[in-house]
N, C-alpha and C positions, 0 to 999 in steps of 0.2 A: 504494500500500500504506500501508494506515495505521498507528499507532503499537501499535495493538492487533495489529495481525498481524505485529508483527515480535516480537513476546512471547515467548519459549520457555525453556524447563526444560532445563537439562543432567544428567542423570541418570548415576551411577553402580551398578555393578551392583548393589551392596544395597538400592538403591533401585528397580528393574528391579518392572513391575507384572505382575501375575499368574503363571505359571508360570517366566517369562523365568529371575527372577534363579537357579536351580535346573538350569537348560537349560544342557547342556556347546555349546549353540550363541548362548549369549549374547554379544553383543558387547562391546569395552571399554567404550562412551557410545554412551546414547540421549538422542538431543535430541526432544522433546516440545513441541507446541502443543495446548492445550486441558484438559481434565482428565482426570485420571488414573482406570481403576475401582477401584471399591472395592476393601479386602484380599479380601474372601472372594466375589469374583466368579469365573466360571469362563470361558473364553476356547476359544471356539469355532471356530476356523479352517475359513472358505469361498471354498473356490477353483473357478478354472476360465479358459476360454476367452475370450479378448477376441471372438472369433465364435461365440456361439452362436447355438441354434438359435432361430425366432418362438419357442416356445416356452416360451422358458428364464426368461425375467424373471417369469410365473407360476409357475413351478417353485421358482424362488429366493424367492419370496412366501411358499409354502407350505412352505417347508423352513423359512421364518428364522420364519414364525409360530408356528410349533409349538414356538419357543424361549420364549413370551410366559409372562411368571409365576414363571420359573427365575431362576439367579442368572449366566445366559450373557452373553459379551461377545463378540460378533461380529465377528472379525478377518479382514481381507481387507488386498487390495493399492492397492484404488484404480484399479483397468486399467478399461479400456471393457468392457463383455461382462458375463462371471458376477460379477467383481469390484463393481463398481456397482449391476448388481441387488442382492445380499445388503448393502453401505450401505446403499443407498435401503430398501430395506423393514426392515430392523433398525431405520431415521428412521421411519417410516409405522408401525410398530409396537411403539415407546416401547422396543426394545432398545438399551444400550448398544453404540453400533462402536466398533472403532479402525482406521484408515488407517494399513498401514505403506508409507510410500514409496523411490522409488531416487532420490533426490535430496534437496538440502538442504532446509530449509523455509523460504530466502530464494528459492528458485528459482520462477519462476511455472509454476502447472499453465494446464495447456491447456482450452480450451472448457466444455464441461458438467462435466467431475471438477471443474474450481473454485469451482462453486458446492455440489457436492457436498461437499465438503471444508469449505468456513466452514457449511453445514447441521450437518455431523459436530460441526463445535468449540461452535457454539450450542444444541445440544443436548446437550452437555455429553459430548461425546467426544474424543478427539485423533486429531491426526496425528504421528507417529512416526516417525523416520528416525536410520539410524546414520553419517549424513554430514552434512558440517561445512553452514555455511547456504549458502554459493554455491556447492555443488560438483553439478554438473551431472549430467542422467541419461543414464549411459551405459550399452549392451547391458549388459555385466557386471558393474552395479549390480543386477540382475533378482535371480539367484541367491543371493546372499547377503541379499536382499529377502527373500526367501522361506523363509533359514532362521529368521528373525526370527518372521513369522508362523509356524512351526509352535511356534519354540521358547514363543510368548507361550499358546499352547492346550493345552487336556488333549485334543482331537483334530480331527479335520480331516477336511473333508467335501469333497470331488473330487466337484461336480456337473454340469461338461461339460467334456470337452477331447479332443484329436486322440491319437493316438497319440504321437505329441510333443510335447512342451508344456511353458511352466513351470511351471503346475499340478502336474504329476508330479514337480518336483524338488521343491515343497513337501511332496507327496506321499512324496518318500522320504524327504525330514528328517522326517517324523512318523513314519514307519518305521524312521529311524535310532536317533531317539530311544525306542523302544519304545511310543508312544502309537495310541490305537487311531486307525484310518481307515476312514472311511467312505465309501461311495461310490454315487453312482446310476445303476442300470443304465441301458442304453436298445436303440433297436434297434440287430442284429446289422450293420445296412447302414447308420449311423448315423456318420459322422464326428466328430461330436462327441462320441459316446456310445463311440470306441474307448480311450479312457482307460481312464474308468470299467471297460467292462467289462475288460479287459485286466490289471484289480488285481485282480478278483472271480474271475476264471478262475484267476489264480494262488495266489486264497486269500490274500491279502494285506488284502484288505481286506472289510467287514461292510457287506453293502448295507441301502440304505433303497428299498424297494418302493412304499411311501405314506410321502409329505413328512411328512404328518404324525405319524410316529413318530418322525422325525428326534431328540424330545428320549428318549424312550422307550430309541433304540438307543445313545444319548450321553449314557446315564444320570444324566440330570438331572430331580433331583424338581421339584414343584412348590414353589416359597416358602410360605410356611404364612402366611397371612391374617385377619383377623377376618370378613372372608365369606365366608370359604371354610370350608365344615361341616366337614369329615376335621381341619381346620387346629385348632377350638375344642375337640378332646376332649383331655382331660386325665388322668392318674391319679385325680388330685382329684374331676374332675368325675364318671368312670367309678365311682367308689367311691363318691359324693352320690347318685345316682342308684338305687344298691343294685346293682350289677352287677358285682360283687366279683370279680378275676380269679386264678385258680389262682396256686400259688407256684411253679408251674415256667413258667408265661407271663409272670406279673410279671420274673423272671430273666432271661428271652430276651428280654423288652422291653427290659430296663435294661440289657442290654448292648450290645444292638445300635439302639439308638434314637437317631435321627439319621442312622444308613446304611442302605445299600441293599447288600441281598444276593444272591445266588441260593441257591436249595437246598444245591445243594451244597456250597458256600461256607459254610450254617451247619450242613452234617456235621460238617465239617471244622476249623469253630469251636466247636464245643459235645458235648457229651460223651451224646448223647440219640440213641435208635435212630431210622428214619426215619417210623415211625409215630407216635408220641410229637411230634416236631417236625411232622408235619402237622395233628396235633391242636391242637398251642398256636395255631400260626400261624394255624387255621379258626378259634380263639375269640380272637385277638388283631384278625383280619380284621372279624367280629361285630362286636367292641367300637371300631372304627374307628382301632386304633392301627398297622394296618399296611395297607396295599394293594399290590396288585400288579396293575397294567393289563395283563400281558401275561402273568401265568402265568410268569412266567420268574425278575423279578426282584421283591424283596419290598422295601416303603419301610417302613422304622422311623420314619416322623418324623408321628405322631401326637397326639406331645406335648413338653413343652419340658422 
């Protein structure tokens, strides 16, 4: 071990990155190797089955793709199986991960995770554990592993696992804490797919059908770009052009620009009958300050 990998950050809770420092399941110290994301990243929790099925590492490809362009951080455990798929393709697809581990970060990982793991830290992501550096990975390090990762996420995605598993205890810290969970179905004769469905049946959790909605269901817009067309319209530029927008759509833009709504959501925020708000919205849609890919939820972030 070199002098570089003995490096790590002792962290105190106000310093706790992404949702953590907020989460009634924070810990007292986080010790950190690598770099930390950004403030205004969002943290994506992907879980599952150290034995999944052929399948699953394609599944986990297209789930963690559909995060490419957002402002997501891909959190998982570092396990063999679902864990390792959703790192490795989060690397392969220029998303930030974070590794939370049950052991110190003096302690050595085993086989293939250890090269996954210095991938994660040179690509500019860490590893993260809330034990000391030589303290060993024991069964009962697992559990409190996994309130870490729900508590670092706005939600969490249970992409294979048995009916038992530690998957579902992460699973219910995300349910503890009130954040949404996601999950994907699979077949009814499906051992690894009894998780999943077993949260959906119960209505506890919001499936994803096609991977690639996954950022859609997990309400993460797109980052707004200079090649990206929707990304470059402006007030400014919409008014240069001569395309002058109502003074009751100018209002709804300026209020709600930057989030994402639903319908009813802007009844409920705005003082307008529901005919009147689907008129702004089809001339707000027009003029490229709002989209909604799925009819359900509407993006304000058209302009800065």
């Amino acid at each position: 071990m070199t002098d570089k990998d003995r490096k790590y950050e002792t962290l105190e809770p106000k310093q706790f990155p992404l949702s953590l420092r907020e989460s009634p399941l924070a810990p007292p110290l986080l010790y950190v190797r690598g770099s930390l994301p950004a403030s205004d990243c969002i943290g994506i929790a992907m879980v599952g089955t150290r034995r999944p099925t052929s399948s699953a590492r394609e599944l986990c490809r297209r789930l963690v793709k559909s995060l490419q362009g957002t402002q997501a951080v891909v959190v998982s455990g570092l396990a063999q199986g679902i864990d390792y798929y959703c790192h490795e393709a989060a690397l392969d697809f220029g998303i930030p991960t974070i590794a939370v581990i049950a052991q110190g970060l003096g302690v050595p990982i085993p086989g293939d995770r250890a090269t996954l793991a210095r991938r994660i830290i040179d690509a500019g992501g860490c590893i993260m554990t809330e034990y000391e550096e030589d303290f060993p990975s024991f069964k009962g390090n697992f559990p409190a592993r996994n309130r870490i990762i729900s508590g670092l996420s706005r939600a969490t995605v249970l992409v294979q696992s048995k009916a038992k598993g530690g998957a579902l205890i992460t699973a219910d810290y995300c349910l503890q804490e009130n954040k949404l969970l996601i999950a994907v179905p699979g077949d009814f004769d499906s051992e690894a797919a009894a998780g999943p469905n077993q949260y959906l049946d119960q209505g506890k959790a919001k499936p994803v059908f096609v991977p690639e909605s996954l950022r859609t269901i997990a309400g993460l817009p797109k980052i707004k770009t200079d090649s990206d067309a929707p990304a470059a319209v402006s007030l400014t530029q919409i008014e240069a052009i001569g395309c002058n927008l109502s003074s009751e759509a100018l209002a709804l833009f300026k209020q709600f620009n930057g989030f994402k709504k639903t319908f009813q959501e802007l009844q409920n925020d705005c003082n307008l009958k529901s005919n009147n708000i689907l008129a702004i919205l089809t001339e707000l849609e027009l003029s490229g300050l709002v989209h909604s890919p799925d009819n359900f939820q509407f993006y304000f972030n058209g302009a800065t």
